[in-house]
C-alpha positions in Angstrom: 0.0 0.0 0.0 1.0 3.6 -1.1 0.3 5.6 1.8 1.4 9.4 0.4 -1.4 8.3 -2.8 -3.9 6.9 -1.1 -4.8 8.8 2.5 -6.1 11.8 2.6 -4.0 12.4 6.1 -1.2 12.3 4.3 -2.4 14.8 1.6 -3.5 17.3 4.4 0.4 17.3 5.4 1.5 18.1 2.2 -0.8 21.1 2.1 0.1 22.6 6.1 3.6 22.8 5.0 3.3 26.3 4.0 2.1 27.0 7.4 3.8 27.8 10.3 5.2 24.9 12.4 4.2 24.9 15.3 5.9 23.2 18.9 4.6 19.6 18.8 3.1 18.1 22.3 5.5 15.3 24.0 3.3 11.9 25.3 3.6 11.1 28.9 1.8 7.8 29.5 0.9 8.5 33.2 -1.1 4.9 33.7 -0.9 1.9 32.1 -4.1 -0.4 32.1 -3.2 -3.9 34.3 -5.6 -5.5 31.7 -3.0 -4.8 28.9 -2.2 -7.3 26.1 1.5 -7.9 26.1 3.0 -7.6 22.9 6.7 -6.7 21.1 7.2 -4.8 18.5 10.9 -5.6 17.1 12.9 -2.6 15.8 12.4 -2.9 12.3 15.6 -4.2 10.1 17.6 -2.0 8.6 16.2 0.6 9.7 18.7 2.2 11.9 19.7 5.3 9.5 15.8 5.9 9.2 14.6 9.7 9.5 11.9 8.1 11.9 11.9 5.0 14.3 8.7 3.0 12.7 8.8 0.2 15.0 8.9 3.0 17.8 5.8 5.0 16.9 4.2 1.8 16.3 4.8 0.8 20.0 4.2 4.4 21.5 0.9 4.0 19.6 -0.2 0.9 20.7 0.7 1.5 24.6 -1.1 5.0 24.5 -4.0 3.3 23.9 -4.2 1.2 26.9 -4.9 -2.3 25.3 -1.6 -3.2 25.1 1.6 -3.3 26.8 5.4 -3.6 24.6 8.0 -5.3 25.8 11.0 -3.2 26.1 13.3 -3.8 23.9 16.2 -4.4 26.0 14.3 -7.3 27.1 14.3 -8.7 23.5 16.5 -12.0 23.1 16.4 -11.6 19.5 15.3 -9.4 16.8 14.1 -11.1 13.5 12.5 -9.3 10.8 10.0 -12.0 9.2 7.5 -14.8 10.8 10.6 -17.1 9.4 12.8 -16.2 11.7 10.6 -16.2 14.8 11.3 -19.1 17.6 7.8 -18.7 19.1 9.2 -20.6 22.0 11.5 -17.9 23.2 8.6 -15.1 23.4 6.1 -17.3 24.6 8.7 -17.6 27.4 8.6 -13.8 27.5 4.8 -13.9 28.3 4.1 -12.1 25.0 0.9 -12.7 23.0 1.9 -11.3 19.6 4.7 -10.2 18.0 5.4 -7.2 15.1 8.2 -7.5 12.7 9.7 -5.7 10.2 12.1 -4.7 7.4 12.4 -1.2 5.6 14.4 -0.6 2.5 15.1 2.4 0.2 13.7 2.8 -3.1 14.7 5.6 -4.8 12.6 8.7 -2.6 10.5 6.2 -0.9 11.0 3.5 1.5 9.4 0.1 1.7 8.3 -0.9 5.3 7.0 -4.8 5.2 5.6 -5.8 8.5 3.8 -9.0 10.0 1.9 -9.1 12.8 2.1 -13.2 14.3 0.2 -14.4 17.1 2.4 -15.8 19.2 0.7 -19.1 20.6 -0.7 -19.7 18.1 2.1 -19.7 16.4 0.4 -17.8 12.9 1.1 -14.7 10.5 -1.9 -12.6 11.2 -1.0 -9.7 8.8 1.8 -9.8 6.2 1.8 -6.0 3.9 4.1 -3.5 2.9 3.7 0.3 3.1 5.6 2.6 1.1 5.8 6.5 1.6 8.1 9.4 1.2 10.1 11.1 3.8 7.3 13.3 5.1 5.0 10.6 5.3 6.8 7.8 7.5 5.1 8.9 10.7 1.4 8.6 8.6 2.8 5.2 7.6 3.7 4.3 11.2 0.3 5.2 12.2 -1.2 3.5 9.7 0.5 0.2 10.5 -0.8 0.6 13.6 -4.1 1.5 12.7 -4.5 -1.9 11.1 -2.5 -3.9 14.2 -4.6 -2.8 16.8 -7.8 -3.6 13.9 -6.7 -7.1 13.8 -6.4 -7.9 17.4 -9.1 -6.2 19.2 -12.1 -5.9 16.0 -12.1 -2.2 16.5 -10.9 0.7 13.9 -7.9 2.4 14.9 -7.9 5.6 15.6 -3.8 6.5 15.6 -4.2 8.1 12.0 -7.1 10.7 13.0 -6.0 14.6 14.1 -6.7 17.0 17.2 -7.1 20.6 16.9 -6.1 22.3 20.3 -5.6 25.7 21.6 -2.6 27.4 22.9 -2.2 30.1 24.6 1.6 32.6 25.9 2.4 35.5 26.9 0.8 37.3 30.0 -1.9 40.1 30.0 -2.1 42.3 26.8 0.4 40.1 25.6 -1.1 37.1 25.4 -1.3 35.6 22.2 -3.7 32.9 20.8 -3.0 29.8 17.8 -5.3 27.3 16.9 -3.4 24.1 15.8 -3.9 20.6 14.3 -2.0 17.4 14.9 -1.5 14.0 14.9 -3.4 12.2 17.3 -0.1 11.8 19.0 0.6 15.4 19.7 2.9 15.4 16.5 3.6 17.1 13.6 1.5 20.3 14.9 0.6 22.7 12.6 -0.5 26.6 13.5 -3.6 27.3 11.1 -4.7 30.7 13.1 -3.3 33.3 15.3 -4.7 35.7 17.3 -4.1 38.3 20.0 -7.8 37.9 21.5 -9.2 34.8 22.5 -9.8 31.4 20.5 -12.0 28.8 21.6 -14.6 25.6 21.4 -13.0 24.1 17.7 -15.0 21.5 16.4 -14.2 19.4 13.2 -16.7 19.2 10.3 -17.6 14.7 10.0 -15.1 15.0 6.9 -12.6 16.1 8.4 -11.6 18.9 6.3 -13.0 21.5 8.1 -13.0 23.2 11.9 -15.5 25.8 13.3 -14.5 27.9 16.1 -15.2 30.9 18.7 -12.5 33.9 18.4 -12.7 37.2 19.8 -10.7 39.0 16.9 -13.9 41.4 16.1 -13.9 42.4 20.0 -16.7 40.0 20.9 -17.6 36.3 20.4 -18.3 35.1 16.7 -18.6 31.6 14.7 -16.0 31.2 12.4 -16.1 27.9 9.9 -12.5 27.1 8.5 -11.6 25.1 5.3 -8.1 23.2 6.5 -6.9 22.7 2.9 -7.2 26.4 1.6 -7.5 27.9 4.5 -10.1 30.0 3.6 -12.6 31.0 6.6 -15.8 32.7 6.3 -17.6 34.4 9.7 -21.0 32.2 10.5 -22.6 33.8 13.3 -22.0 37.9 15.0 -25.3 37.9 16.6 -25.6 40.2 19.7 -24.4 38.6 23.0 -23.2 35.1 23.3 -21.7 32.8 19.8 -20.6 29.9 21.4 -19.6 26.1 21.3 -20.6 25.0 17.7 -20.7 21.9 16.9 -21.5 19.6 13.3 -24.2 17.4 12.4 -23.2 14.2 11.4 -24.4 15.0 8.1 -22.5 18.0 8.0 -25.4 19.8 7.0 -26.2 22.1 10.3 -24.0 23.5 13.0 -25.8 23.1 16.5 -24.5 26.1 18.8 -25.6 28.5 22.2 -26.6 31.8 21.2 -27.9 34.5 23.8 -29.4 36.8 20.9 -33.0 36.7 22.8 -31.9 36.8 26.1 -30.4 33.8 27.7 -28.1 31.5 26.4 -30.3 29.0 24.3 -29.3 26.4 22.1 -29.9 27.2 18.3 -29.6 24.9 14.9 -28.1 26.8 12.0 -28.4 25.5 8.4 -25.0 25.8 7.3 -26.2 26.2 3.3 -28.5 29.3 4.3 -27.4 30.7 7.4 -30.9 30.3 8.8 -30.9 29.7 12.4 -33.4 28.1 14.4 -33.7 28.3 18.0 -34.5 24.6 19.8 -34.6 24.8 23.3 -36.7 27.9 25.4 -36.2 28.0 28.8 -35.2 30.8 31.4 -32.3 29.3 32.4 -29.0 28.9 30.9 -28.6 26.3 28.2 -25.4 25.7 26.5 -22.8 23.2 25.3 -24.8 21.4 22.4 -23.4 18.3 21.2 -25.1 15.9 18.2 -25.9 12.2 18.7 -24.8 10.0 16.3 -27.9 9.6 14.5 -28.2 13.4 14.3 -32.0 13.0 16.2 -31.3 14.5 19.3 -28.9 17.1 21.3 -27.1 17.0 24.4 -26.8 20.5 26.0 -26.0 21.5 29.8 -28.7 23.5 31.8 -28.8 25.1 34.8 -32.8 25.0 34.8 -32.2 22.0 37.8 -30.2 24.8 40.2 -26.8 23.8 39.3 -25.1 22.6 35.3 -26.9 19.3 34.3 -26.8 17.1 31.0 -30.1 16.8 29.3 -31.2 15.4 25.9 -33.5 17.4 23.5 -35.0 15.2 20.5 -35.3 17.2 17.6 -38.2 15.4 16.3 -40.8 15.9 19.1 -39.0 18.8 21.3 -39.1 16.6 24.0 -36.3 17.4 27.0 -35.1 14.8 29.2 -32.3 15.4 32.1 -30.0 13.1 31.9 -27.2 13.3 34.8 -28.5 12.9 38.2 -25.3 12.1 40.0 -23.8 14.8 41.8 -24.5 18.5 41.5 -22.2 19.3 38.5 -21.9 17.4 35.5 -21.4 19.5 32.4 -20.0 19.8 28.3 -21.0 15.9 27.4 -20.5 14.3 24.3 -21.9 10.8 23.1 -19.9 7.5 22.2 -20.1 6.9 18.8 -22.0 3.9 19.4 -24.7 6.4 20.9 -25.0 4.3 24.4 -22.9 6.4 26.9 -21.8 9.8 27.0 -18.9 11.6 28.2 -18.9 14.3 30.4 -17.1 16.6 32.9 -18.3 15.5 36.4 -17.6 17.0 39.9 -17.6 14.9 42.9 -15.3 15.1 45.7 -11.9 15.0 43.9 -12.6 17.7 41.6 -13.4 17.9 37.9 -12.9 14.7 35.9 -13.8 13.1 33.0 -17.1 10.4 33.7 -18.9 8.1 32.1 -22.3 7.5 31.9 -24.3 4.5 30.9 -27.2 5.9 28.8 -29.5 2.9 29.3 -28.5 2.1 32.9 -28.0 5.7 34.1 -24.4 4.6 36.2 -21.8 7.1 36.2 -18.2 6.6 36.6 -14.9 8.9 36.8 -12.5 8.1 34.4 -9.7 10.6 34.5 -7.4 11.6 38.4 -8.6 14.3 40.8 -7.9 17.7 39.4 -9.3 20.5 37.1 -10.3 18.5 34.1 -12.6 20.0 31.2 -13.6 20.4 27.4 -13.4 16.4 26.8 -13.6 15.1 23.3 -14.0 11.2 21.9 -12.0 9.6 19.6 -14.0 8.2 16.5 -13.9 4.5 17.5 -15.0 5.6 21.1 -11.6 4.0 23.1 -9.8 7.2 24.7 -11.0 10.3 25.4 -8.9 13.6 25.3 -9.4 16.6 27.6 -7.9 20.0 29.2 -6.3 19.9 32.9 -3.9 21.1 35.0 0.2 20.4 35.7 2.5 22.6 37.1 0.3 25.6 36.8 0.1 25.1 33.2 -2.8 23.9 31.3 -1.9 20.3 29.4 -3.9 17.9 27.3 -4.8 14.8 29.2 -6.0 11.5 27.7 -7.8 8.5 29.5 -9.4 5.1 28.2 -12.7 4.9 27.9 -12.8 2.0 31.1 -10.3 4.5 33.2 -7.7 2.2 33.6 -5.3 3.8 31.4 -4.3 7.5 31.2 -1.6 10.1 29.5 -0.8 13.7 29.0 0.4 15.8 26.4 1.9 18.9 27.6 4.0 21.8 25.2 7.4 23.0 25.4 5.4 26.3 26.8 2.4 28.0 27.0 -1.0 26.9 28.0 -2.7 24.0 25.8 -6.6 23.8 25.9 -9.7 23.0 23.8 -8.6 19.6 22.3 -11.1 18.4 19.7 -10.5 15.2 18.1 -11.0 14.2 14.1 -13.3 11.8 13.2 -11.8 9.1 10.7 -10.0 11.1 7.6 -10.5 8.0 5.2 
């Protein structure tokens, strides 16, 4: 497979590099899940003089996720580079249930990478392909490899080749300045598509991927901007009086759900993107806000306050008919549904503070997912496994990731500055 022609990821790359390059976030896996899969992932052959470590990336992938656990490679015995030179014997002693190897080779401006992925008591080739890509494209081929690893062994898409968009923020005061990136899901290859000295916030990605709307300040008050990634041409959706806030796409990609306080109150309004007409869904007199789509594109999630303190309710858009949804605790706030359309996601304070929860859509159980602390703005990835969110380390605000069961957990901090507002990319092919 020809990764550079045949993803559109790696087609988006090509067109950011006439953008600024931004300081890419650095992984910290702060909790590994003790329900991990072992597994090794050999350093691929020949591959030593290689601009990127495949074998590497493929590992830091795999781990991040919290199904599996690598063996460190000092703990390797031996390193073969096909299924024919495995002696299953010596990593089943190893307690490892599958085993990645590889070899990479040069051919004129692209390289070759031919993996296997072989389950190891069973003693079996499981996947057998070669990749090729360009220079700029190893860490998309990486990510792809794992895409299709983790595929094979749990039944679930991979979700190492989407993007996040973030927010950073630098300076102090007057002198703050704002960027609005995109990245790999891993933090890498960041790119800055908009700066700002006045605020940016609430980025959401269109269901194709090629497209963000976001909140910025730039015009002195709060407007809806909707931004085309490729060209990056941006056009202004929404200056209405007061409040423009958290928009967010239908899955058809049709409308743009958002809170607008043109009438009075915050209230949650649908906007037809083709049009520009707006039409406002929910009428209450308190504060509703944080709209988010379900899957089916039938019904919204929003916060209200209309209970005495922020609860998740659920409007169908069919009937009008609001239900509350959260009833644990007296703040649960900004949800956003599995893609399966059976839990939701939320912000949750209990006793230790904000944190990422869980709740059970059919049973109503809520769980916290994410450590004590100041946790906020979570977004899913597309195949529902991890989910990414704003906290606090040091003072600074970081990215934190957790697995959708809690068990596993990271961060993604910067160099410097502030990081907030993490949106993640649905699938980009």
């Amino acid at each position: 497979m020809n990764i550079l022609k045949t993803t559109w990821l790696a087609a988006m790359l090509m067109l950011f590099t006439s953008l600024a390059q931004a300081a890419d976030l650095t992984i910290e896996i702060t909790r590994g899940s003790d329900r991990a899969t072992p597994i090794a992932i050999v350093p691929f052959a020949d591959g030593d003089d290689m601009p990127q470590d495949i074998a590497q990336i493929v590992s830091d992938d795999l781990e991040r996720s919290g199904y599996f656990e690598p063996l460190e490679r000092r703990a390797m015995f031996e390193r073969p580079a096909s299924s024919d030179e495995v002696r299953y014997g010596d990593w089943r002693a190893l307690d490892v249930r599958y085993l990645v190897a590889g070899r990479i080779s040069r051919e004129g401006d692209e390289y070759r990478i031919q993996y296997e992925l072989m389950d190891v008591s069973g003693e079996s080739r499981m996947i057998a392909e070669s990749v090729t890509a360009g220079r700029q494209g190893l860490r998309d081929a990486a990510h792809y490899i794992s895409d299709q690893i983790f595929e094979e062994i749990t039944d679930i898409r991979g979700a190492f080749s989407t993007r996040i968009a973030y927010v950073t923020s630098s300076g102090v005061g007057d002198e703050t300045q704002y960027a609005l990136h995109v990245a790999d899901a891993d933090g890498r290859n960041s790119q800055q598509i908009l700066s700002s000295d006045e605020p940016i916030m609430s980025p959401a990605w269109s269901p194709d991927g090629g497209k963000l709307a976001y909140v910025s300040f730039e015009t002195e008050r709060p407007a809806i901007y909707i931004q085309d990634l490729a060209s990056g041409r941006r056009v202004r959706a929404t200056s209405f009086e007061g409040l423009n806030s958290a928009p967010t796409w239908s899955p058809d990609g049709r409308r743009l759900a958002m809170a607008l306080s043109k009438d009075g109150q915050p209230e949650i309004y649908v906007m037809d993107i083709g049009s520009r007409d707006v039409q406002r869904v929910t009428n209450n007199s308190s504060i509703d806000t944080e709209p988010a789509w379900s899957p089916d594109g039938r019904s919204l999630l929003f916060t209200s306050d209309r209970s005495g303190g922020p609860q998740i309710y659920r409007l169908d858009l069919g009937s009008g008919e609001e239900e509350r949804l959260t009833f644990t605790g007296n703040y649960n706030a900004r949800a956003r549904f599995a893609p399966d359309g059976e839990a939701i996601f939320l912000i949750h304070r209990g006793n230790n503070g904000y944190q990422v929860a869980r709740q059970d859509l059919e049973s109503g159980r809520l769980v916290a997912l994410s450590d004590a602390g100041q946790a906020e703005s979570p977004s899913v990835a597309p195949n529902g496994t991890m989910v990414i969110f704003a906290t606090q380390q040091g003072g600074n605000g970081v990215l934190g990731g957790v697995s959708a069961d809690g068990r596993a957990s990271f961060r993604l901090p910067a160099a410097q500055g502030d990081v907030r507002e993490p949106a993640w990319s649905p699938f980009l092919n």
